[in-house]
DRENPA-183794 format. One record per residue (C-alpha): residue number from 1; x, y, z. Coordinates in Angstrom, 3 decimals, always signed. Example, Ala and Ser with C-alpha at 12.3 -4.5 7.8 and 13.67 -1.06 7.14 Angstrom:
BEGIN
<atom k="1" px="+12.300" py="-4.500" pz="+7.800"/>
<atom k="2" px="+13.670" py="-1.060" pz="+7.140"/>
END
This chain:
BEGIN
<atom k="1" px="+100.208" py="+75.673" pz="+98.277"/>
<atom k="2" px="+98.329" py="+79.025" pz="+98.425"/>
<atom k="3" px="+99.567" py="+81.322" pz="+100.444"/>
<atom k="4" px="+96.463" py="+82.655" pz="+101.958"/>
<atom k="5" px="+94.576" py="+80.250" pz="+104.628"/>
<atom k="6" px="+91.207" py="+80.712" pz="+105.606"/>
<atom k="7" px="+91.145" py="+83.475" pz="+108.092"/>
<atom k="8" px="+88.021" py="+85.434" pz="+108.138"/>
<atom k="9" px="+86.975" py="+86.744" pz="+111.474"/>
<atom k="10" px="+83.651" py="+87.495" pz="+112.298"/>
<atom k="11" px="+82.580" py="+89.347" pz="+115.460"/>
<atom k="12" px="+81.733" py="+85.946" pz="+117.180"/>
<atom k="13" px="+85.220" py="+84.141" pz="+115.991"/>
<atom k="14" px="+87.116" py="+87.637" pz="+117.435"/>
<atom k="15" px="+85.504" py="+87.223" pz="+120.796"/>
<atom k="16" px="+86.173" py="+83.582" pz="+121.089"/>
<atom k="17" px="+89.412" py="+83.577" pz="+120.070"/>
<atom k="18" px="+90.445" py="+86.871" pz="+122.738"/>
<atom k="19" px="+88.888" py="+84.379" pz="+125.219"/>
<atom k="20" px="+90.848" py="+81.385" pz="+124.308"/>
<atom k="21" px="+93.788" py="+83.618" pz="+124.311"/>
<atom k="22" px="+93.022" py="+84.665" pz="+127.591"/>
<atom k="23" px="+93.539" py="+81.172" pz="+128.838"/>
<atom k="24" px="+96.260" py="+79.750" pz="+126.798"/>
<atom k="25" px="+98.878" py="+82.363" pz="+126.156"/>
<atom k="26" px="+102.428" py="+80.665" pz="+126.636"/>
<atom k="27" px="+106.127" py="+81.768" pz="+126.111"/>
<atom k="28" px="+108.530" py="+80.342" pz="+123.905"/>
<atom k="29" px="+112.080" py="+79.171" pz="+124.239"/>
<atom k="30" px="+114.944" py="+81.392" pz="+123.349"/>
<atom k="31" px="+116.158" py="+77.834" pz="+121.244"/>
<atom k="32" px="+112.552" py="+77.324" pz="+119.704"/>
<atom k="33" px="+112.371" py="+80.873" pz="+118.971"/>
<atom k="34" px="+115.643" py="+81.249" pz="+117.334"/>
<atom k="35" px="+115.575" py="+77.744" pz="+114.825"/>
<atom k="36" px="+111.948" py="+78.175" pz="+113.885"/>
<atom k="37" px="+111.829" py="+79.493" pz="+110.294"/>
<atom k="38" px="+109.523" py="+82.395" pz="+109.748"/>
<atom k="39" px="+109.001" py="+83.906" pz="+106.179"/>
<atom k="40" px="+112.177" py="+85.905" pz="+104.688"/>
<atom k="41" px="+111.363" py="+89.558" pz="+104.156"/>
<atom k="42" px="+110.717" py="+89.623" pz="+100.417"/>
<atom k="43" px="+110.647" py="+93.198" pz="+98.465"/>
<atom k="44" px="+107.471" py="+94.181" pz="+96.417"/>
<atom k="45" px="+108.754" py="+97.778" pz="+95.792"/>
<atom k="46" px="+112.230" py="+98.481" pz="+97.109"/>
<atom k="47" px="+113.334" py="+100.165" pz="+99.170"/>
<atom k="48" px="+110.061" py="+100.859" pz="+101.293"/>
<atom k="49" px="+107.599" py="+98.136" pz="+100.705"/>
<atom k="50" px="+107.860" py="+94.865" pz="+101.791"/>
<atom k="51" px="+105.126" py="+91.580" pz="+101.882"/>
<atom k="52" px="+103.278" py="+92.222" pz="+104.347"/>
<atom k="53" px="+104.567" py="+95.645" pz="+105.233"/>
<atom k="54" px="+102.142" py="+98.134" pz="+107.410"/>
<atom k="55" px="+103.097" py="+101.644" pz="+105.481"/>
<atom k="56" px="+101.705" py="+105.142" pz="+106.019"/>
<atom k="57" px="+101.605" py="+107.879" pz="+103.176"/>
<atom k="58" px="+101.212" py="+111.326" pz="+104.575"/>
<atom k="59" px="+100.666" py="+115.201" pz="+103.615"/>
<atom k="60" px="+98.976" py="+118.051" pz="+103.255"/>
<atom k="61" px="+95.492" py="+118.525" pz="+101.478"/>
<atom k="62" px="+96.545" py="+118.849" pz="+97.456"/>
<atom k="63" px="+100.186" py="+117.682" pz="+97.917"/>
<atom k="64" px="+99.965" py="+114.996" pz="+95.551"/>
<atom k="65" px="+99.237" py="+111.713" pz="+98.100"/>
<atom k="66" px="+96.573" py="+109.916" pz="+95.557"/>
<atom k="67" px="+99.112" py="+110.866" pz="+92.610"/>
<atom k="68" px="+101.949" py="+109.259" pz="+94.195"/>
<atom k="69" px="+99.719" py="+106.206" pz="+95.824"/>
<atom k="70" px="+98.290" py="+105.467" pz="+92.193"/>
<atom k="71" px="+101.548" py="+105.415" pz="+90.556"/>
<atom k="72" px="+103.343" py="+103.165" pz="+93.078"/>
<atom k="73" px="+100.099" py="+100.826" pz="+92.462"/>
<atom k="74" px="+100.638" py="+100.927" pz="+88.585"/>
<atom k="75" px="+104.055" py="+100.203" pz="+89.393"/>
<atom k="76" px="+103.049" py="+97.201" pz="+91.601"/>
<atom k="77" px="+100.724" py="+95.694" pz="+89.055"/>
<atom k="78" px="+103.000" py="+96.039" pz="+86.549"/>
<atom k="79" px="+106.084" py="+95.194" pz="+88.045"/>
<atom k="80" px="+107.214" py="+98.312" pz="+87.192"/>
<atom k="81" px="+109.601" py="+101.440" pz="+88.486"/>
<atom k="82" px="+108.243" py="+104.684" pz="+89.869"/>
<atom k="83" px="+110.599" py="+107.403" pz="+90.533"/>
<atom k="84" px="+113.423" py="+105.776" pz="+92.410"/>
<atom k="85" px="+111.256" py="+102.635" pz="+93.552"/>
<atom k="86" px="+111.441" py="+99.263" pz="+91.940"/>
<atom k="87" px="+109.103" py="+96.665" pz="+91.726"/>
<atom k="88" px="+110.323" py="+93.152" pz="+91.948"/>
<atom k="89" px="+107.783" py="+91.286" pz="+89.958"/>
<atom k="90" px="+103.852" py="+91.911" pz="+89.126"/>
<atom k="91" px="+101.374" py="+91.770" pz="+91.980"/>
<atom k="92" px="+98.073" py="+92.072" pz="+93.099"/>
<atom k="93" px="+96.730" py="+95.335" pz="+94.398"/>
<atom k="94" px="+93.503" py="+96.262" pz="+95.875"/>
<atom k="95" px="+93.216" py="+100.306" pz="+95.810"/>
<atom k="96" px="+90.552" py="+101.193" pz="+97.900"/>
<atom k="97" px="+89.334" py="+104.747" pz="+97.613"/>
<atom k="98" px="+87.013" py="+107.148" pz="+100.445"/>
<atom k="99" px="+86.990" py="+110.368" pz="+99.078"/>
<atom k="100" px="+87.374" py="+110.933" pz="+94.832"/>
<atom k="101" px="+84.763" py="+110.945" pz="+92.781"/>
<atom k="102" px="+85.063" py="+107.833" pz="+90.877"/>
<atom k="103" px="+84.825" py="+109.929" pz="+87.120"/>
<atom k="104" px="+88.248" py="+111.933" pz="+88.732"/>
<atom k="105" px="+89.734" py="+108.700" pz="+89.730"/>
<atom k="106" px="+89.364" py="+107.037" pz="+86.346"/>
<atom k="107" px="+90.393" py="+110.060" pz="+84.624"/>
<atom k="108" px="+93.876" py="+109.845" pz="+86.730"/>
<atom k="109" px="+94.159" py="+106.196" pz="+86.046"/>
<atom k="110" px="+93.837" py="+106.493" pz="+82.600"/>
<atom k="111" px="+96.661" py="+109.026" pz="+82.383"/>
<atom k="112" px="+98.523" py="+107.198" pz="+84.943"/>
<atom k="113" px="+98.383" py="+103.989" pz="+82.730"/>
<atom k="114" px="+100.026" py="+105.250" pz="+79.325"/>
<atom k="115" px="+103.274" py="+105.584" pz="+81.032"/>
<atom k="116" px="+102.918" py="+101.700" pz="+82.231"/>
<atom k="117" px="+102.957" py="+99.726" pz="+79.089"/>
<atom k="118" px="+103.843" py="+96.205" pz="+80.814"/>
<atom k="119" px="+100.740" py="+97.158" pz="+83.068"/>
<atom k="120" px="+98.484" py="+94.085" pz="+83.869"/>
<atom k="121" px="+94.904" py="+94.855" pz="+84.330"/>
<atom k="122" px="+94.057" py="+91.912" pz="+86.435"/>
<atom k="123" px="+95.991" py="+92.771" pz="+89.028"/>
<atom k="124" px="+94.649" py="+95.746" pz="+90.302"/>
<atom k="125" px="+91.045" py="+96.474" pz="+91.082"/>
<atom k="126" px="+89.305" py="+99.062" pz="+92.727"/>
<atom k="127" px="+86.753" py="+99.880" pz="+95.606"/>
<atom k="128" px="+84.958" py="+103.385" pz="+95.062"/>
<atom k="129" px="+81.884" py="+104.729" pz="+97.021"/>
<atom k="130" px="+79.922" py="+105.479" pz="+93.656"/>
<atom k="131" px="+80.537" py="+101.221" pz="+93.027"/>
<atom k="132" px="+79.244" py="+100.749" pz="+96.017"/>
<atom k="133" px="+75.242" py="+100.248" pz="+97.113"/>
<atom k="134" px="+73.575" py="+103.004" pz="+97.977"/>
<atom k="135" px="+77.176" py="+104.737" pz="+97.637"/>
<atom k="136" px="+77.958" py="+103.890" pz="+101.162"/>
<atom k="137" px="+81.901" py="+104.503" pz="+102.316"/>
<atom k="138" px="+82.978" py="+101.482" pz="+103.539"/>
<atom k="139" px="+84.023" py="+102.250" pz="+106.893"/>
<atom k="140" px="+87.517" py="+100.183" pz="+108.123"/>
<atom k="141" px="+87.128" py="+100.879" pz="+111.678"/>
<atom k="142" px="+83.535" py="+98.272" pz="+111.975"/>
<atom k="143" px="+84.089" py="+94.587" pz="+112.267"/>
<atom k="144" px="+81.677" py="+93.237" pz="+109.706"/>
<atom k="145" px="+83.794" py="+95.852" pz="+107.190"/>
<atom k="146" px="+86.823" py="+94.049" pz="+107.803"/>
<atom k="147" px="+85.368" py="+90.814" pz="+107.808"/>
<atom k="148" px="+84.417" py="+92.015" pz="+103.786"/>
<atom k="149" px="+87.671" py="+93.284" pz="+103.364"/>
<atom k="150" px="+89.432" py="+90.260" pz="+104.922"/>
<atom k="151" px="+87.419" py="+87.772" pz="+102.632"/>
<atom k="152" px="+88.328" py="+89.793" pz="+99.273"/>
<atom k="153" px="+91.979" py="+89.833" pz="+100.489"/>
<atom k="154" px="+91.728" py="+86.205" pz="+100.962"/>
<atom k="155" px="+89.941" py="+85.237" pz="+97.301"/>
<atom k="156" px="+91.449" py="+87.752" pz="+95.133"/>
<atom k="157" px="+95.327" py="+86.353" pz="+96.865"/>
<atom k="158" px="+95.919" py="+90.721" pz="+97.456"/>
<atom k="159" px="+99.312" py="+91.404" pz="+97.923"/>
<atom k="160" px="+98.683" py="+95.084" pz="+98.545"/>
<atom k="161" px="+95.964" py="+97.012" pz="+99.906"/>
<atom k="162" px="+95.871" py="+100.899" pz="+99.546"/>
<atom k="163" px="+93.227" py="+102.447" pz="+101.785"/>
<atom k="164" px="+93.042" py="+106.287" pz="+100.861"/>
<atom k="165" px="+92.556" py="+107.728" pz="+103.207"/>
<atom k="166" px="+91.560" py="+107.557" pz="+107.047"/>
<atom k="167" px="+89.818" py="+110.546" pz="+107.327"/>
<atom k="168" px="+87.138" py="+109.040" pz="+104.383"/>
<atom k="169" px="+87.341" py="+105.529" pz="+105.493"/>
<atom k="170" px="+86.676" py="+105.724" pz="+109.181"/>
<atom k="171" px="+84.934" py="+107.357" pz="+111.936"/>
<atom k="172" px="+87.529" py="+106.988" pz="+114.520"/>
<atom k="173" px="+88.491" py="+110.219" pz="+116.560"/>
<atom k="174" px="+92.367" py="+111.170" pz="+115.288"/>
<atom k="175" px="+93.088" py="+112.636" pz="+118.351"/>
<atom k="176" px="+92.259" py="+109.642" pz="+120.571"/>
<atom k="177" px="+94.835" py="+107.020" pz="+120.573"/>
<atom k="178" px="+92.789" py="+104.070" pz="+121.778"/>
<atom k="179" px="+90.332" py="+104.211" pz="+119.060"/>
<atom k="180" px="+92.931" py="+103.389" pz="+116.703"/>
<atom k="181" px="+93.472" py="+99.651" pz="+118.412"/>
<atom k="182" px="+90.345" py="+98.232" pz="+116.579"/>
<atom k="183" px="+91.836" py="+99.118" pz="+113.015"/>
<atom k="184" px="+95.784" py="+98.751" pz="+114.285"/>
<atom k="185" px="+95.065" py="+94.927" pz="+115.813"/>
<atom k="186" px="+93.111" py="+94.512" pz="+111.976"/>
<atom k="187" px="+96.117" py="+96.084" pz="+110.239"/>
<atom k="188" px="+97.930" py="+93.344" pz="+112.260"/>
<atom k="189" px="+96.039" py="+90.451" pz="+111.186"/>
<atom k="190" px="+95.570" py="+91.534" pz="+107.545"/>
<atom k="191" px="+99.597" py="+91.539" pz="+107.866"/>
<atom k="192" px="+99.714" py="+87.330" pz="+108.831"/>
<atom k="193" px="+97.821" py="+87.102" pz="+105.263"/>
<atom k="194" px="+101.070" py="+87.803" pz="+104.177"/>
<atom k="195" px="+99.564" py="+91.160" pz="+102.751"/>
<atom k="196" px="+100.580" py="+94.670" pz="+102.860"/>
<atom k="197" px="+99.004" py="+98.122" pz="+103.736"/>
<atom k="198" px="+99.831" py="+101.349" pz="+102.682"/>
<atom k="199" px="+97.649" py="+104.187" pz="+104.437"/>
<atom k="200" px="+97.426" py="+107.029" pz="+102.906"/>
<atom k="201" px="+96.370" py="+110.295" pz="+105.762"/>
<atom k="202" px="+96.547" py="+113.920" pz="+106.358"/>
<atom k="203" px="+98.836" py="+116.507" pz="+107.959"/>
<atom k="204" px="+97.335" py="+118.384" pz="+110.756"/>
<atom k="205" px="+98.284" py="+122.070" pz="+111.125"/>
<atom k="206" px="+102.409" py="+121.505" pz="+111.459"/>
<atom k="207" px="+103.024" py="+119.957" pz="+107.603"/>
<atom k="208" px="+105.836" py="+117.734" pz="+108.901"/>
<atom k="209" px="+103.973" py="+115.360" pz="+111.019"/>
<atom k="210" px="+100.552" py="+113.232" pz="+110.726"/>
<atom k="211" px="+97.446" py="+114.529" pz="+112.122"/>
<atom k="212" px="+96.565" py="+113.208" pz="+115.522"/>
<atom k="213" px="+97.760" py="+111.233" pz="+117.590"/>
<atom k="214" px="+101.017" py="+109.336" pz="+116.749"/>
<atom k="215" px="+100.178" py="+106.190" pz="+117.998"/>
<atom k="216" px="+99.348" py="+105.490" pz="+114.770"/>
<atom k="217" px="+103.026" py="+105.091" pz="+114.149"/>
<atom k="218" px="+103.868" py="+102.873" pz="+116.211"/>
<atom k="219" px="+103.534" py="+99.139" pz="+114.120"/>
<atom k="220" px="+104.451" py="+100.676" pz="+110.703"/>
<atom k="221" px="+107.361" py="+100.015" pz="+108.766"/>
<atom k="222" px="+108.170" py="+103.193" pz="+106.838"/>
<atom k="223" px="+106.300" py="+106.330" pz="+106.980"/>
<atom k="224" px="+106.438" py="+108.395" pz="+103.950"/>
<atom k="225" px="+105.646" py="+112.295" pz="+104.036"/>
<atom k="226" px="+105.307" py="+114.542" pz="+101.169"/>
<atom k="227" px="+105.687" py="+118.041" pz="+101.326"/>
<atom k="228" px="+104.263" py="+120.649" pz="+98.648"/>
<atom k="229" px="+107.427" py="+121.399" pz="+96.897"/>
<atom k="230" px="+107.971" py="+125.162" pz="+95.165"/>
<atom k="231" px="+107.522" py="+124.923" pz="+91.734"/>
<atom k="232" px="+103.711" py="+124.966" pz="+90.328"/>
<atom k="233" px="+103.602" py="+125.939" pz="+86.769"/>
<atom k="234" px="+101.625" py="+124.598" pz="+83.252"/>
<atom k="235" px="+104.972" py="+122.507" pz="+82.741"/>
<atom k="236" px="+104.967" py="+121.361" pz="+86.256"/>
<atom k="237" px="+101.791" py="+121.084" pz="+88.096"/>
<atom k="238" px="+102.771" py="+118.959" pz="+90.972"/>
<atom k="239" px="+105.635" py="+119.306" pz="+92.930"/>
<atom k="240" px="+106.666" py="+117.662" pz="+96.059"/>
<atom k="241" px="+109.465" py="+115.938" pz="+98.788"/>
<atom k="242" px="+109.255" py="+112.901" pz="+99.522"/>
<atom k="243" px="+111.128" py="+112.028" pz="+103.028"/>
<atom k="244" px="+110.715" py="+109.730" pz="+106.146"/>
<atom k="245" px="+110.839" py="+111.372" pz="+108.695"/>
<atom k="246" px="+109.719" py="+109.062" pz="+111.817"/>
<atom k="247" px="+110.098" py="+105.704" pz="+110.183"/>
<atom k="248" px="+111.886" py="+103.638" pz="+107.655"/>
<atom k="249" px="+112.410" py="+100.417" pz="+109.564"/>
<atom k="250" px="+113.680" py="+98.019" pz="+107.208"/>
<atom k="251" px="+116.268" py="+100.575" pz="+105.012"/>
<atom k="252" px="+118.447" py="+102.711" pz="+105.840"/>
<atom k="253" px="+121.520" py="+105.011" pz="+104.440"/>
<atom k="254" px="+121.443" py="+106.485" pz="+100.800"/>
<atom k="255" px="+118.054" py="+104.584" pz="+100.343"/>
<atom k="256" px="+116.012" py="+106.372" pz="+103.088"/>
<atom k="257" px="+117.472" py="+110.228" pz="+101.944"/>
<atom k="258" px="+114.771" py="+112.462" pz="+100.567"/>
<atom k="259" px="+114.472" py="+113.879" pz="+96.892"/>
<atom k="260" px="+111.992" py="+115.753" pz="+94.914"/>
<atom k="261" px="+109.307" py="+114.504" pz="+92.687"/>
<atom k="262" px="+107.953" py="+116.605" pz="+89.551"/>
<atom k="263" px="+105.111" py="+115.532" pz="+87.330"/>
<atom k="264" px="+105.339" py="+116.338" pz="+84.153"/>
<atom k="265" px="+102.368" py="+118.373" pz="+82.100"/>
<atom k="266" px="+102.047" py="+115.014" pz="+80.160"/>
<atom k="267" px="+102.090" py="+112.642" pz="+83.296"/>
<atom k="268" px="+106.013" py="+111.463" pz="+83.333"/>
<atom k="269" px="+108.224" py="+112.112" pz="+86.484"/>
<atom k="270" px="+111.652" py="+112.955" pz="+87.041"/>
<atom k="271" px="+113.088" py="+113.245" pz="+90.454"/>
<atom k="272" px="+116.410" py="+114.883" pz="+92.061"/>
<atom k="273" px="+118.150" py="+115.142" pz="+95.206"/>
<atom k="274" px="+116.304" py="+118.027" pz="+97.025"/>
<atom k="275" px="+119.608" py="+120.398" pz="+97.239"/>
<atom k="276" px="+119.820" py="+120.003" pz="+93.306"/>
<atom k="277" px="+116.443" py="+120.659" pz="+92.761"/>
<atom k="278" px="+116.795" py="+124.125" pz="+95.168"/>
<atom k="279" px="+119.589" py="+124.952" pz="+93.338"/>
<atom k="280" px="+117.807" py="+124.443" pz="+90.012"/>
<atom k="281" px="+114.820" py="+126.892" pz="+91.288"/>
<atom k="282" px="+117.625" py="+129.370" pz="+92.640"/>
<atom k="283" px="+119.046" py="+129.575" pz="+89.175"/>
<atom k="284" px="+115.789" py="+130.062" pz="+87.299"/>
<atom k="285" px="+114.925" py="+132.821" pz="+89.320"/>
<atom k="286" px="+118.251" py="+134.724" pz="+89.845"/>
<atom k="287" px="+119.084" py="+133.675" pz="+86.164"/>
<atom k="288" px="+116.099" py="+134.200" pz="+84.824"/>
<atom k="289" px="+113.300" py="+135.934" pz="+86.441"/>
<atom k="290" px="+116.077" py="+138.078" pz="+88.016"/>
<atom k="291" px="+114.914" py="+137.847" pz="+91.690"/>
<atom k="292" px="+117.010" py="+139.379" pz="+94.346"/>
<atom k="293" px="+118.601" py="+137.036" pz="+96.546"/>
<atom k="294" px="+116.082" py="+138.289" pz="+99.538"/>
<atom k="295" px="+112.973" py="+137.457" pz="+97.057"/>
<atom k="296" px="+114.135" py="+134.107" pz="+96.058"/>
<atom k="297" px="+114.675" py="+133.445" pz="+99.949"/>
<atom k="298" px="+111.273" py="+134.173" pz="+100.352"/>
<atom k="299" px="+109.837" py="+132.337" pz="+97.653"/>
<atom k="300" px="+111.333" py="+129.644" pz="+98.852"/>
<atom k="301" px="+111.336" py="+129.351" pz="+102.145"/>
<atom k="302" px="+115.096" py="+129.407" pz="+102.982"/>
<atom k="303" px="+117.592" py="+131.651" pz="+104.360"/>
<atom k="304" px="+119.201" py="+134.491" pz="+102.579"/>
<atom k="305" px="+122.471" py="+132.994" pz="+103.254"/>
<atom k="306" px="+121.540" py="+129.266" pz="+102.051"/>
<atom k="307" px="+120.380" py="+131.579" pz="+98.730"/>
<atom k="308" px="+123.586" py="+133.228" pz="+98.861"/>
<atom k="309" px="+125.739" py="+129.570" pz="+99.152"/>
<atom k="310" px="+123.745" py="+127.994" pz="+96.358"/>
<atom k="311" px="+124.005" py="+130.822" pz="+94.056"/>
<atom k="312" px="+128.153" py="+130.565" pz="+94.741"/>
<atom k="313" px="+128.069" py="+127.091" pz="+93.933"/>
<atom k="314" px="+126.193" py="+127.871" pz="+90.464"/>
<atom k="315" px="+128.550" py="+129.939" pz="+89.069"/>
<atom k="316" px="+131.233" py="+127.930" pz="+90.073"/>
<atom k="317" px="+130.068" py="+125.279" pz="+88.264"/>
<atom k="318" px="+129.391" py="+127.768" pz="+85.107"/>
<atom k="319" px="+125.744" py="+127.185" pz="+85.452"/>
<atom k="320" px="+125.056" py="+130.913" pz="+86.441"/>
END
């Protein structure tokens, strides 16, 4: 039995159904409530992502969001790991793109997929504007878009749908809380597919929190922000922490503690806890670049005394 049913929604079947719900909305027993059986919560990336899992990916301009959100897609299609995340089993992923210029987004995916060699090319496909007609953005916030996006969801059996990112992909103002309902009650329904969401959106001024209004948090599972992390060089050219800092609903403990993620020159990852990978920086440039311990504070955006600390702790374990 397929897992998807039949539930496209045009603008006519949304209006009649808010108007038979109008009339027929009824409670249910504690009893009937409790001994119904309603589908287990079943990993597709652990520990964040779960079938049919609303997710939000958020940071800064150029902190690495489309990096990350393409590799945790290779990882889904393949069934793969991506830093410390682990797929279960191959799925389906639609990655659905505002912004990129499709010969930058290929580029990345090519790279992307050498280090992915159980990767499954069926399962992931891709909406661009370029693909598109007339390069139109498809805009998620207007019914008959969702209706499309509903009916793909539905034929292709999606388990995942990336949408990257809001800003690109809708006209909604961020700052107004109400205009996200038309996309949130969508998000909803796409989620009674069975299917998940990962959003990927911006930082506003502060780099620690989404931009706009925070509404937006309210249904999701796990929000996931990245942070530009300190080290940009030829051998590392992206940086970044990954936290969650508002939401991790469904994990908790040693799984939901940040690290730090460096890409490679040649596309690999490694990761760390993010007071090991501080102290790493701390020794390359006391060690190394022989910094004073009021420079390196600087450069990295902590304390003199933290610098101090860390720099103790280096020596004593012979690595200074």
């Amino acid at each position: 039995m397929k897992r998807f049913e039949d539930k496209t929604f045009s603008n006519e079947k949304i209006t009649n159904i808010q108007s038979q719900l109008a009339i027929s909305i009824k409670t249910t027993s504690f009893k009937e409530f409790i001994n119904k059986k309603y589908p287990p919560l079943i990993n597709l990336l652990s520990p964040w992502l779960q079938q049919a899992g609303l997710n939000m990916v958020v940071a800064e301009a150029g902190a690495g969001k489309t990096y990350f959100c393409l590799n945790v897609a290779f990882a889904l299609a393949s069934g793969a790991q991506f830093l410390e995340y682990k797929a279960h089993k191959p799925v389906k992923v639609l990655y659905i793109d505002g912004e990129m210029k499709a010969s930058v987004l290929q580029s990345r995916m090519l790279s992307i997929m050498k280090h992915y060699p159980n990767f499954i090319p069926e399962n992931l496909e891709i909406i661009t504007p370029e693909n598109m007609p007339f390069s139109v953005v498809p805009k998620i916030c207007q019914p008959n878009t969702q209706a499309w996006i509903d009916k793909l969801i539905q034929e292709h059996q999606f388990d995942v749908v990336f949408f990257d990112n809001l800003s690109t992909l809708s006209t909604i103002d961020e700052n107004i809380g109400h205009e996200w309902n038309i996309i949130q009650d969508w998000f909803i329904r796409i989620r009674s597919y069975g299917c998940a969401i990962v959003l990927v959106h911006h930082t506003g001024n502060a780099t620690d929190r989404q931009r706009g209004s925070k509404k937006r948090e309210d249904i999701l599972d796990t929000v996931i922000l990245l942070k530009k992390g300190h080290s940009s060089t030829n051998e590392i050219p992206l940086h970044f922490n990954v936290s969650y800092p508002t939401k991790h609903r469904n994990f908790y403990g040693t799984d939901a503690m940040g690290f730090d993620a460096f890409m490679l020159k040649d596309g690999s990852w490694m990761m760390k806890d993010s007071e090991a990978s501080i102290m790493d920086l701390v020794i390359l440039y006391s060690g190394t670049y022989k910094m004073t311990q009021q420079d390196i504070a600087k450069a990295l955006n902590i304390s003199q005394p933290t610098v101090c600390r860390i720099i103790q702790k280096a020596k004593e374990a012979g690595r200074l």
